[in-house]
N, C-alpha and C positions, 0 to 999 in steps of 0.2 A: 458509313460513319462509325468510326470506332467507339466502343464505350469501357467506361471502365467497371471491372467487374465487382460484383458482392462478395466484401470479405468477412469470413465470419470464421467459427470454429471448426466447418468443415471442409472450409476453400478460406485458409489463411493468406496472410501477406508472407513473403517469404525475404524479410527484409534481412540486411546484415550488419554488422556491427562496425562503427565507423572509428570509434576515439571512446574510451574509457579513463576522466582523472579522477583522483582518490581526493575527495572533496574532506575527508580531515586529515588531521596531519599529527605531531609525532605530540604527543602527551592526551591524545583523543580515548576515551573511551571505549571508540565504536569505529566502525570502517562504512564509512557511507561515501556513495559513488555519482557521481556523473556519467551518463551514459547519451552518446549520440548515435544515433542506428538510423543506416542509408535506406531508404526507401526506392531507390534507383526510378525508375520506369512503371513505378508500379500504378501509381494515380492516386494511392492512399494519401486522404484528407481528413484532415481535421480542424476542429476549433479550440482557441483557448477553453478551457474546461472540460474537456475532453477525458476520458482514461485509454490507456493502452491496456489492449487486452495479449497476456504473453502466455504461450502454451510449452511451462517449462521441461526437461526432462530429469528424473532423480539422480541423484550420485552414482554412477558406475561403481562403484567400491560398496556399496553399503547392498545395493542390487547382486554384485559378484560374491558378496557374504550373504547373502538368504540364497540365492542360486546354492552353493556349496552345502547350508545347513539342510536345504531337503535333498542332499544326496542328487543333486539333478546335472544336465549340462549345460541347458540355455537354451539348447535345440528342442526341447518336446512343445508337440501345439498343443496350443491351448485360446481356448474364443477369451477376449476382451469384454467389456461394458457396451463394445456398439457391435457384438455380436459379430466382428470379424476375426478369423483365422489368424493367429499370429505365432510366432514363439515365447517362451519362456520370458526369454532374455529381452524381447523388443517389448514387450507388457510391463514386465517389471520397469524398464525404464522411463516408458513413456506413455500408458497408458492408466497405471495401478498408483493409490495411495499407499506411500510404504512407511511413512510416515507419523502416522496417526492407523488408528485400530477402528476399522469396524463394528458393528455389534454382529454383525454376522459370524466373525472370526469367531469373537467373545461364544457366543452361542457352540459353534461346532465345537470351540476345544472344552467346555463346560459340558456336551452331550461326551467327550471322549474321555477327559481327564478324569478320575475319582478326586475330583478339588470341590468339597461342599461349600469352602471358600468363594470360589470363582462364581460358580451357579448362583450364590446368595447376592452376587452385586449386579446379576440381573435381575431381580426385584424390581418392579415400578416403584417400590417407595426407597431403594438404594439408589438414586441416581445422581447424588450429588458424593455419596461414596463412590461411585462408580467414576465419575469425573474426576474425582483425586486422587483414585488406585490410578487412570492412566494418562493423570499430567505429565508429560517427559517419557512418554513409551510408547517402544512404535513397534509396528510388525515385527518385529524380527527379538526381542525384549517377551515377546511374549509366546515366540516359537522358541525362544531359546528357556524361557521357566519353565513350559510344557514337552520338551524333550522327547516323552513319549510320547506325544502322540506326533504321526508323519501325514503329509497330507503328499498327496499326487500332486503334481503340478497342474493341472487341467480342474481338482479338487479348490486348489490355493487362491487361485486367480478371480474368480465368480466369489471369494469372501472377501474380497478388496476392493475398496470404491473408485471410484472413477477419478482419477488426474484430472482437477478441472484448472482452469486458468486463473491467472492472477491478473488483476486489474493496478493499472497503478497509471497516478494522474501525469499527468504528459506536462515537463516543465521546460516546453517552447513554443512559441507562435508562428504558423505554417508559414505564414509573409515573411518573418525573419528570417527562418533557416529554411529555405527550399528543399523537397525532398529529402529531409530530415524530421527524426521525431526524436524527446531527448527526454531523460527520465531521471529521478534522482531514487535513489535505490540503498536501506541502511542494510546489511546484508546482518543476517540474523545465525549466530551459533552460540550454542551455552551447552554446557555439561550438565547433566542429569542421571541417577541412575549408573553413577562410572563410564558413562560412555560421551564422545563429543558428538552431540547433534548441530544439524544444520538445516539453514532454512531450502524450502528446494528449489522458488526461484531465483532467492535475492545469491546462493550460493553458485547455482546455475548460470549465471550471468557473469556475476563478482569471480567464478574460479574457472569456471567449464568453455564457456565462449570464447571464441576467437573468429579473425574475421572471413574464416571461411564459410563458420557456421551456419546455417541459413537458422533465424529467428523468424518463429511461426507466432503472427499476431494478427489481429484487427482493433478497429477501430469500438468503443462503449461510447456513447455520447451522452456530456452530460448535459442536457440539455437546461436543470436546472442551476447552471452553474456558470451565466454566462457573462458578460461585461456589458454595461449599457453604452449603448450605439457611440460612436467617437464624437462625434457633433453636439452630444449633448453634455451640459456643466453639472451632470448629478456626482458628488462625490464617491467615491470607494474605499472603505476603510479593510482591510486583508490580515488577516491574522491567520498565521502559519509557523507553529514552531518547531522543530526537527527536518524530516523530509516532508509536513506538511505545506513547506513552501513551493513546494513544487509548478503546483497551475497559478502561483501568483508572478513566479519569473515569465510565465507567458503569457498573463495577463502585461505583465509590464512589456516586455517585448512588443508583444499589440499594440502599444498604448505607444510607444515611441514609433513605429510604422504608421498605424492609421492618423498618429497627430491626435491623440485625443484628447479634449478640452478638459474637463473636470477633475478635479484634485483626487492624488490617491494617495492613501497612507498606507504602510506597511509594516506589521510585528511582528518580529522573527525571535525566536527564543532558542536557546541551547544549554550545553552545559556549559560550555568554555569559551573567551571569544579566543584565544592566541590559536585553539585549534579545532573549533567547531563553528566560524562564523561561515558560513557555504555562502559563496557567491557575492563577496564583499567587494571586490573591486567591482562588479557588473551593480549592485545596489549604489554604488559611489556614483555610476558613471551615467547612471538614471536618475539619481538626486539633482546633479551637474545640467540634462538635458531638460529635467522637466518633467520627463516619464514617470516618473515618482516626486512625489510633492513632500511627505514626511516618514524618517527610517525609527522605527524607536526598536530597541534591542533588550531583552532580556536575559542574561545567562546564568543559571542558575548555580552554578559550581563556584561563582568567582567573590561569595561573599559567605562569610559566615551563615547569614542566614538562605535557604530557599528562594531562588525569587523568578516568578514566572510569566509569563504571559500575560499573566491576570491581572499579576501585581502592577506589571506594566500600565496595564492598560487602567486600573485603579489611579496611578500617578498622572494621567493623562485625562481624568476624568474631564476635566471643564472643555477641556480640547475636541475629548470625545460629543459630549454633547451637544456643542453648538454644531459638528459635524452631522449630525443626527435630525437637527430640527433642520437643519440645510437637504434635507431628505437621502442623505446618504446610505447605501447600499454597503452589508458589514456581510464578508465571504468570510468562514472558519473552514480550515482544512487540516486536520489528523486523527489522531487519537481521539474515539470515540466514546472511550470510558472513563478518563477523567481528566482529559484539558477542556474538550468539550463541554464536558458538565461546567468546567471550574470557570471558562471562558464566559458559559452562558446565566454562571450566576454572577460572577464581575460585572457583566451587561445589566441584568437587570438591577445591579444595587449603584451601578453611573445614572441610570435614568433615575431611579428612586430620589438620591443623593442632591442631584444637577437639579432634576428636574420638579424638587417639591412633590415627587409624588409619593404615595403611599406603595405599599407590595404589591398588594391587589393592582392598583393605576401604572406600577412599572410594568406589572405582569399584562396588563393590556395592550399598555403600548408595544412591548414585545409583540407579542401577539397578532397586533394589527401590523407591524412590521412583514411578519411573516407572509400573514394575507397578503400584502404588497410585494411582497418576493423583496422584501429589503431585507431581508434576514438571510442568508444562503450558506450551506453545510455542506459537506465532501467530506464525510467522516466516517473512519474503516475501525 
């Protein structure tokens, strides 16, 4: 009896790249992507909630520029983070951060450089100077201010961290699309410092992939993040604005496969709708079926003032709470530093408001929500 194997970081899936559309369009901001990647033969499963685990590799170019600044060719060995043999050239690409600075680096070129500078923002008590000397500076930013000092290539490699994988929530349901796993991806680059940086999966993906390429993933389970069973009438309220909508397209997905009974609403926020509403005809067509029961939208660019998720869901107040005393289950996915916060203090000031209760009495019943796992978060 055949089984299927454990995939993980060291025995990945080697899936390939199916269909990539550019989910905004022409007065967008941002370039955020839909991504479908064939799973063929492999057996890799999952469930709605899920994250894909992807093991990207760096820019060629910006690799072929630190190659060239240590005078080197690409060919000299040198051991990696797992302590095997490789070259130059296959480290920098695929095993090393080159992107962000070590403190190891920091350390070697501070014992090498005469910079009383540099040594001073290693201090335990400079460390928040230290994080703002290297917001927007990567390796190579700070081989290139230290000039003098040279490092061997086999010296370079053991001061750079380990290439770890990126996670990102899976925005399809395995019943829907067979042998397929599908991602929503903002691909991230901004200028800093005079130079164009980029992000190294979301670029990886967004410019480097094609569908030869084998894409090295597994399966993150989130186990905390799942749908209650289809047979039962517990409501689901989702709130996801940017590419945090991601695991709620597969929650939806689900929900029109399994047939599931109980009412789901869904918030989606952007900047723009004319060219940041992602996945509007597929939210129409689930509206249409049932899979989705209420769509409310936010975009914050289309009015004089700011308006977000929050605000949304403020305007929706009474809605929201009678959905809540009906013991509704409320999933948040994105941004962890401040839709998060701003989603979780709109929450508690709908119960407060709705519910006659005091801060203290909203803050419980949050609270005891949590305990009940009716509160659920996927936030990066």
């Amino acid at each position: 009896m055949s089984t299927v194997p454990a995939y993980n970081r060291k025995n990945p899936c080697l899936a390939r790249l199916a269909r990539i559309e550019v989910l905004t369009r022409g007065g967008s901001e941002k370039d955020t992507r839909h991504f479908e990647i064939d799973l063929g033969d492999s057996g890799l499963s999952y469930e709605p909630g899920d994250s894909l685990a992807v093991l990207p590799q760096n820019d060629p170019a910006l690799v072929a520029e630190l190659i060239a600044l240590l005078g080197a060719s690409g060919d000299e060995p040198v051991v990696n983070a797992d302590k095997v043999e490789t070259t130059l050239q296959s480290a920098l690409l695929k095993d090393c951060v080159i992107t962000t600075v070590d403190n190891k680096l920091l350390k070697a070129l501070a014992e090498r450089a005469p910079d009383p500078a540099l040594a001073a923002l290693l201090e335990p008590d400079r460390k928040k100077d230290l994080a703002a000397f290297l917001w927007g500076r990567e390796v190579i930013d700070l081989l290139l201010a230290y000039s003098q000092v040279r490092f061997a290539p086999a010296e370079l490699v053991p001061l750079l961290k380990k290439l770890q994988i990126r996670l990102y929530s899976i925005s399809s349901s395995l019943r829907a699309c067979p042998r397929q796993v599908h991602l929503t991806v903002a691909t991230v680059e901004y200028e800093s410092h005079g130079r164009r940086r980029k992000g190294v999966a979301s670029t990886w993906m967004a410019q480097r992939i094609d569908a030869g390429m084998p894409i090295p993933c597994f399966i993150n389970p989130g186990k905390g993040f799942r749908l209650p069973a289809p047979e039962a009438e517990t409501p689901v309220i989702m709130i996801g604005p940017g590419t945090g909508i991601a695991p709620f397209r597969a929650f939806v997905q689900e929900r029109r496969v399994t047939g599931a009974r109980g009412r789901a609403w869904l918030f989606f926020g952007e900047q723009r709708r004319a060219c940041d509403f992602f996945y509007e005809v597929e939210w129409n067509a689930a509206l249409a079926d049932g899979s989705l029961s209420t769509l409310t939208i936010a975009f914050s660019r289309d009015q004089a003032e700011k308006f977000y998720v929050q605000h949304a869901m403020k305007n929706e107040a009474a809605g929201l709470w009678a959905w809540l005393e009906q013991g509704a289950i409320v999933y948040v996915c994105g941004d962890a530093s401040r839709m998060a916060a701003d989603v979780d203090r709109a929450l508690h000031e709908i119960i407060a408001s709705e519910g006659g209760k005091s801060p203290e009495e909203a803050a419980a019943y949050v609270e005891k929500m949590r305990q009940d796992k009716r509160y659920r978060r996927d936030v990066y």
